[in-house]
DRENMAR-451408 format. One record per residue (C-alpha): residue in one letter; x, y, z. Coordinates in Angstrom, 3 decimals. Layout:
N
aa=a | u=X | v=Y | w=Z
...
END
This chain:
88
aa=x | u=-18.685 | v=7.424 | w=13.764
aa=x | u=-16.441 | v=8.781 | w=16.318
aa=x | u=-16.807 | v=5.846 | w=18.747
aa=x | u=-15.457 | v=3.653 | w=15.424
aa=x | u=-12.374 | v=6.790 | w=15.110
aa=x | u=-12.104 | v=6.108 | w=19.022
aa=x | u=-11.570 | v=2.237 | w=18.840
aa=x | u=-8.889 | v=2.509 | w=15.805
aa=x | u=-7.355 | v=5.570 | w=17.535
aa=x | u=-6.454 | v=2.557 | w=20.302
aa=x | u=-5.430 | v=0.085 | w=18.233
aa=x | u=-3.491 | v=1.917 | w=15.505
aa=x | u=-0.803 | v=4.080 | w=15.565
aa=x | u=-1.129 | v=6.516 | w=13.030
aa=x | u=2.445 | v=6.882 | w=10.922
aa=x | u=3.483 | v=10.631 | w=10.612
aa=x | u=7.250 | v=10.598 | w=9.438
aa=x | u=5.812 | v=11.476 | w=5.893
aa=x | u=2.824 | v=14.080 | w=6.511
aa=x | u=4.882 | v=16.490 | w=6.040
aa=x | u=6.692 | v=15.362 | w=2.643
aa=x | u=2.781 | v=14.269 | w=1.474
aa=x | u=1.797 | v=18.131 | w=1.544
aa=x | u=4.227 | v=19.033 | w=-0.195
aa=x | u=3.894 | v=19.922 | w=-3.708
aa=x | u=7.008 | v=19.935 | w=-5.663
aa=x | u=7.982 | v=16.428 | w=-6.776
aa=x | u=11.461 | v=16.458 | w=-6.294
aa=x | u=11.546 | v=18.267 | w=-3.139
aa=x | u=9.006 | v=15.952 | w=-1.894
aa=x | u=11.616 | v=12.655 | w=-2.795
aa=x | u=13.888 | v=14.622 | w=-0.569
aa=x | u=11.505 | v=14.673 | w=2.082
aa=x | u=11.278 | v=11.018 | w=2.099
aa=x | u=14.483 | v=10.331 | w=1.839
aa=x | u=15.492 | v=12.693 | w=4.798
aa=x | u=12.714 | v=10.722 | w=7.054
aa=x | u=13.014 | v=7.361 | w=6.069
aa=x | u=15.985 | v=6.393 | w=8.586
aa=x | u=13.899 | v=8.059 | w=11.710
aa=x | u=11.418 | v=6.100 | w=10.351
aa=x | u=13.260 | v=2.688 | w=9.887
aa=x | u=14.287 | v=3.074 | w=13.650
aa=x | u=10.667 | v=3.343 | w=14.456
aa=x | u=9.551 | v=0.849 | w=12.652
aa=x | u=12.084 | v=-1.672 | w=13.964
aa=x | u=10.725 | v=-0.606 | w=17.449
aa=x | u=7.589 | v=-1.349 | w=17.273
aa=x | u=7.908 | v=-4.699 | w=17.156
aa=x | u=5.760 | v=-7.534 | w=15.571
aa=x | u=2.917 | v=-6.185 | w=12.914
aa=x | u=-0.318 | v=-6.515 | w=14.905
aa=x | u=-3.116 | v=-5.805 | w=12.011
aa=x | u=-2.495 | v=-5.694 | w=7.606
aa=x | u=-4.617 | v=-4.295 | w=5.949
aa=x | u=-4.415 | v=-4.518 | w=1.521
aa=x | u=-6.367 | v=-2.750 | w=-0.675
aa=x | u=-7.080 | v=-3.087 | w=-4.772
aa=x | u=-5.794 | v=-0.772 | w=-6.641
aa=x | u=-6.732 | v=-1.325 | w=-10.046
aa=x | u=-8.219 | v=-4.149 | w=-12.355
aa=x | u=-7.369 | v=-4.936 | w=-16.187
aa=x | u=-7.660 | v=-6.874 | w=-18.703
aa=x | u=-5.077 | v=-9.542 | w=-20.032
aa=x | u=-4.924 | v=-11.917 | w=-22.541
aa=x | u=-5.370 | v=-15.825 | w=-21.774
aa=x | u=-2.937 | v=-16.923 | w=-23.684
aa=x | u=0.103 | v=-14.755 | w=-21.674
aa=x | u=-1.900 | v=-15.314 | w=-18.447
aa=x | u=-2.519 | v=-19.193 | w=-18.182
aa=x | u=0.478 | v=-20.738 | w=-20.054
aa=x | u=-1.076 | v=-23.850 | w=-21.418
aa=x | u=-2.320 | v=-24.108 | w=-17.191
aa=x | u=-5.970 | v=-24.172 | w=-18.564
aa=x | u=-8.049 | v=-24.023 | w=-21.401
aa=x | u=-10.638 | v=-21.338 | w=-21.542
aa=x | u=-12.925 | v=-20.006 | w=-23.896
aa=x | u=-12.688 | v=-16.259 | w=-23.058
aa=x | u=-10.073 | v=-14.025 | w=-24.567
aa=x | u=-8.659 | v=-11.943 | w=-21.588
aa=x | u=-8.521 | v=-12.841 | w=-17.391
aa=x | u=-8.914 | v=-9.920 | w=-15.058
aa=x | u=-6.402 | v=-9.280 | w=-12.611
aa=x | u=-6.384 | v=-6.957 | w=-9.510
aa=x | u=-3.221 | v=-5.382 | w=-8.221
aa=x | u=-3.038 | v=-5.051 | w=-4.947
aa=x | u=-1.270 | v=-2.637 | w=-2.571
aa=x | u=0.333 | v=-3.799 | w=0.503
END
């Protein structure tokens, strides 16, 4: 496992402009902790150039109904489609 930690240690960068507003607590203070890093961080991230890796991951999947979903695109026998959203 730490050969694997090794190999994405050198090919990621990890992000820390919001580890510090992520431990904190309080909601609101936390928004101003974001808010407060996000130009340092906009610099950075114009820095660094062209994205080398993107990763997305699901975040949750639900039930809707056909006849919202497809919009006369297909007919189907089943009541509801499942969709996954997806962060970015």
């Amino acid at each position: 496992m730490k050969v694997q930690e090794e190999v994405w240690t050198h090919l990621f960068q990890k992000i820390h402009f919001l580890e510090e507003a992520h431990a904190e607590e309080n909601p609101g203070r936390q928004l101003e902790m974001i808010r407060d890093a996000a130009p340092r961080f906009k610099e950075w991230f114009r820095q660094t150039g062209t994205v080398t890796a993107f990763h997305s991951f699901d975040l949750i999947t639900l039930p809707y109904p056909r006849k919202y979903a497809l919009w006369r695109a297909a007919l189907s026998p089943v009541s509801y489609v499942w969709f996954t959203e997806t962060a970015a």
